[in-house]
C-alpha positions in Angstrom: -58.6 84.4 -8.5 -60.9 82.9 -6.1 -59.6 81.5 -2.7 -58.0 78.4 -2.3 -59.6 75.5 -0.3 -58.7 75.0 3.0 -57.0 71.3 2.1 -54.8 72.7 -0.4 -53.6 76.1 1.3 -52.7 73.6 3.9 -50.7 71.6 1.7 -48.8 74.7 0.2 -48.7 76.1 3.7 -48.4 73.5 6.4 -49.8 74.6 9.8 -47.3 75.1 12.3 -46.9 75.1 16.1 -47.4 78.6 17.5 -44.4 78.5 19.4 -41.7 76.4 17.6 -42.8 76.4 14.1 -43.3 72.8 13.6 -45.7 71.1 11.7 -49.4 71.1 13.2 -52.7 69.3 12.0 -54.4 72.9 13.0 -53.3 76.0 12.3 -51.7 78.2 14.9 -52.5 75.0 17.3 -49.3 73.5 19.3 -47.0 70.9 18.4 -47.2 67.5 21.1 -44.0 68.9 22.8 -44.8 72.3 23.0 -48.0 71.1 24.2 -47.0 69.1 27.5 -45.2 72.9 27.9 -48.1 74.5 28.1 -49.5 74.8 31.9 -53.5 75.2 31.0 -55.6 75.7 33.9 -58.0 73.3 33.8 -58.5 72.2 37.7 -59.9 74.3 40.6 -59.5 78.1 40.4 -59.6 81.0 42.3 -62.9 82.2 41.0 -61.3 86.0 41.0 -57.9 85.6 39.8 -57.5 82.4 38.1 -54.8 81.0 39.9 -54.9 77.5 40.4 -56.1 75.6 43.6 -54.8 72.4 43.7 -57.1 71.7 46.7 -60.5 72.4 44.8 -62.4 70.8 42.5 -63.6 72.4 39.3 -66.8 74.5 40.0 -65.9 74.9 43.3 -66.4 78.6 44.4 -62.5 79.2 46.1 -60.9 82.4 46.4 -57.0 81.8 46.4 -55.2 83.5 49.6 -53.9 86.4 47.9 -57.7 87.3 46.6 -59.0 86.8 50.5 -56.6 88.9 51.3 -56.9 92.0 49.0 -60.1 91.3 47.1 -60.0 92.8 43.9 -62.2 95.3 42.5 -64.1 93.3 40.3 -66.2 90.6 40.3 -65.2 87.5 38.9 -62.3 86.0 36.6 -60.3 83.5 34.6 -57.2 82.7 33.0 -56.4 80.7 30.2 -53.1 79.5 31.1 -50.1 80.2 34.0 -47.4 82.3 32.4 -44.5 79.9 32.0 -43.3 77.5 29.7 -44.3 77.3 25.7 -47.4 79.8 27.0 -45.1 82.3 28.1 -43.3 81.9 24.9 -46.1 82.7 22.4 -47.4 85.3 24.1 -44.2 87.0 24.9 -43.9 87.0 20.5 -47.8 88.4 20.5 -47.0 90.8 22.9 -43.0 92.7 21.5 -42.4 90.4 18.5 -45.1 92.0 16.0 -47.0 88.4 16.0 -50.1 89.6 16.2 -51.1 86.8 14.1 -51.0 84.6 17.1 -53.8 86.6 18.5 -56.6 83.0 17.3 -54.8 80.8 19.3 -55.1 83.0 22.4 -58.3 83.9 21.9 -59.2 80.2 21.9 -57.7 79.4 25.2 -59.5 82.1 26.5 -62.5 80.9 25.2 -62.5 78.1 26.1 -61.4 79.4 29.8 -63.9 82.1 30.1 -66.9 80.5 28.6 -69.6 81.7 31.7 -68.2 84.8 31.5 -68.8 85.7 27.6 -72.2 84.1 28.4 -73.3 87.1 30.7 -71.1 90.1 29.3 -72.8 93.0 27.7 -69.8 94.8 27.0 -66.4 93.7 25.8 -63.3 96.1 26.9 -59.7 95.4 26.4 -57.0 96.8 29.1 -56.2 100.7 27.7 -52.9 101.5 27.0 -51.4 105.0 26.7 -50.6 106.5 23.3 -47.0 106.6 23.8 -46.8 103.1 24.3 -49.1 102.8 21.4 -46.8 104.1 19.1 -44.3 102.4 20.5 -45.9 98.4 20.6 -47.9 99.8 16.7 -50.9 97.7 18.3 -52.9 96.9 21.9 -52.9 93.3 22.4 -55.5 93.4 24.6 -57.9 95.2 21.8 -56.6 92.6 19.6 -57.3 89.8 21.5 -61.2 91.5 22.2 -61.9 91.9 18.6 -61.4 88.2 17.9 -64.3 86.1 16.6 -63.7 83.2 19.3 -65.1 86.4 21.9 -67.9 86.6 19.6 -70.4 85.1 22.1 -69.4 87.8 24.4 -71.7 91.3 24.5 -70.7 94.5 22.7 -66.9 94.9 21.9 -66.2 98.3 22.9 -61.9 98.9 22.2 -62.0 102.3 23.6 -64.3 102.0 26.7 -61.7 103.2 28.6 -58.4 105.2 28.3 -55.3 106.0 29.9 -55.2 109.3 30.2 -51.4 109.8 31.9 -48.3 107.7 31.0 -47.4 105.5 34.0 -43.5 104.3 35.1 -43.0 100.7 34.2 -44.9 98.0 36.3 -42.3 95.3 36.0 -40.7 94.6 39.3 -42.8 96.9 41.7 -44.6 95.2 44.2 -48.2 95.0 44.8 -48.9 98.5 46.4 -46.7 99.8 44.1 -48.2 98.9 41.1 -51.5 100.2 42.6 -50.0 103.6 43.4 -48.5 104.2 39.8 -52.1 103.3 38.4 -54.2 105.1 40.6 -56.0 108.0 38.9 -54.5 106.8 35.4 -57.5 105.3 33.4 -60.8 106.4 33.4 -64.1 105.8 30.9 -63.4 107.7 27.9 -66.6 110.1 28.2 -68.6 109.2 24.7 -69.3 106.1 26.4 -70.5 106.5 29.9 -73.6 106.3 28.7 -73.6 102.7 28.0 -72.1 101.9 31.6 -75.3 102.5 34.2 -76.1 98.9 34.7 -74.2 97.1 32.4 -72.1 93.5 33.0 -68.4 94.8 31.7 -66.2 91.7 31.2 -62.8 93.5 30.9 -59.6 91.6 28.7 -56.4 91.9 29.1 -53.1 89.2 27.8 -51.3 89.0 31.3 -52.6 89.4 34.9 -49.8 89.9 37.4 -50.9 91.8 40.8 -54.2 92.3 39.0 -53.2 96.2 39.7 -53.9 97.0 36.4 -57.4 95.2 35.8 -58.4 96.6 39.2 -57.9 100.3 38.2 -59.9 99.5 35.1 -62.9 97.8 37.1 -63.3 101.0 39.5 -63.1 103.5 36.1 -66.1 100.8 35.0 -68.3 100.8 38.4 -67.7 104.8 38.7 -69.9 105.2 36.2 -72.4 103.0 36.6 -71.1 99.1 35.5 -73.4 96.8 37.6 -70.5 94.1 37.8 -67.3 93.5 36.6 -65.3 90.6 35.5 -62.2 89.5 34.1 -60.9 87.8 31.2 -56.9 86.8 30.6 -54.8 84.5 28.7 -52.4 84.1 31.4 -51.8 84.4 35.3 -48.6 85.2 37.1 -48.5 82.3 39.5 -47.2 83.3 43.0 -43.3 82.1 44.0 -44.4 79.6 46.4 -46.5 77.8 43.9 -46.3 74.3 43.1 -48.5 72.4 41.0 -49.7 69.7 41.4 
């Protein structure tokens, strides 16, 4: 039996919102509601982090005052989205809830977010994770979300550039240095593929930046052996307490 057209699965399958399950006109899209939930950062931005600052002007080449004041260790990044409202909601389903069927619609917004930095990548790496937690989650996210056709623009997808080679306490609720402490020494280029780093443009994805901790011990792994820069790709950015939008 041959596949059905798009029109008709449609009709015996009605697209629904990625979040509340109401009818879309796209699949995996967002319903209106759900929409006018969804923070997308589409103003000025910290060109490392992603955060939004209200003050600039798209293009403008800002760092936001937590990136001035412990520059990361890579070069450049983006995020999709801020990590509240409807946003919050879909990834938190991609993320524990098995829906890795969601992973389109984030790969979209990070797309669409990320677009000069797919331009110039030559490799593709999601955020490791450690096989425990492997077995635990059945699936990365992160590889997931690198493996995705809307990335296809981007350089060589590479799901096992790096590992993490020693389970790490839970990040959740540790500050800053913290965070950097538990990671430090934890992930590392899995050794097949040094090789391939020695000059290379590594653009490094991940579904959540927080402190950035995490994305920063991956960027050092990267330019120890040999990455000539670094960036960044999310879905969505922590935004600081004292945030307000604008």
């Amino acid at each position: 039996m041959g596949l059905l057209p798009g029109s008709l699965l449609n009709m015996l399958y009605p697209p629904e919102c990625a979040r509340c399950r109401e009818q879309t006109d796209s699949v995996y899209g967002l319903c209106p509601a759900c929409w006018r939930e969804t923070a997308f950062i589409t103003g000025g931005a910290c060109g490392c982090c992603g955060m939004p600052v209200p003050t600039a002007r798209p293009g403008d080449a800002v760092r936001c005052e937590g990136c001035t004041a412990h520059p990361p260790a890579w070069d450049a990044g983006r995020a999709a989205v801020l990590y509240q409202g409807a946003a919050r909601e879909v990834i938190l389903k991609f993320k524990h809830a098995d829906r890795l069927d969601l992973a389109p619609v984030l790969a979209r917004w990070m797309a669409r977010a990320g677009a000069p930095l797919l331009a110039r990548a030559d490799i593709v790496a999601p955020v490791p994770l450690h096989w425990t937690r492997l077995l635990r989650r059945r699936a990365n996210q992160a590889a997931e979300l690198a493996r995705r056709r809307e990335l296809a623009p981007a350089g060589r997808v590479l799901p096992d550039l790096l590992r993490r080679h020693r389970a790490t306490a839970q990040l959740k609720g540790a500050t800053r240095d913290e965070r950097h402490a538990i990671l430090r020494g934890a992930i590392s280029v899995t050794p097949r593929r040094a090789g391939l780093l020695p000059g290379a443009r590594v653009l490094l994805v991940d579904d959540v930046m927080t402190t950035g901790a995490t994305l920063s011990a991956c960027a050092e792994a990267c330019r120890s052996a040999g990455a000539a820069a670094v960036d960044v790709l999310v879905v969505a950015r922590v935004a600081r307490e004292d945030f307000v939008p604008t």
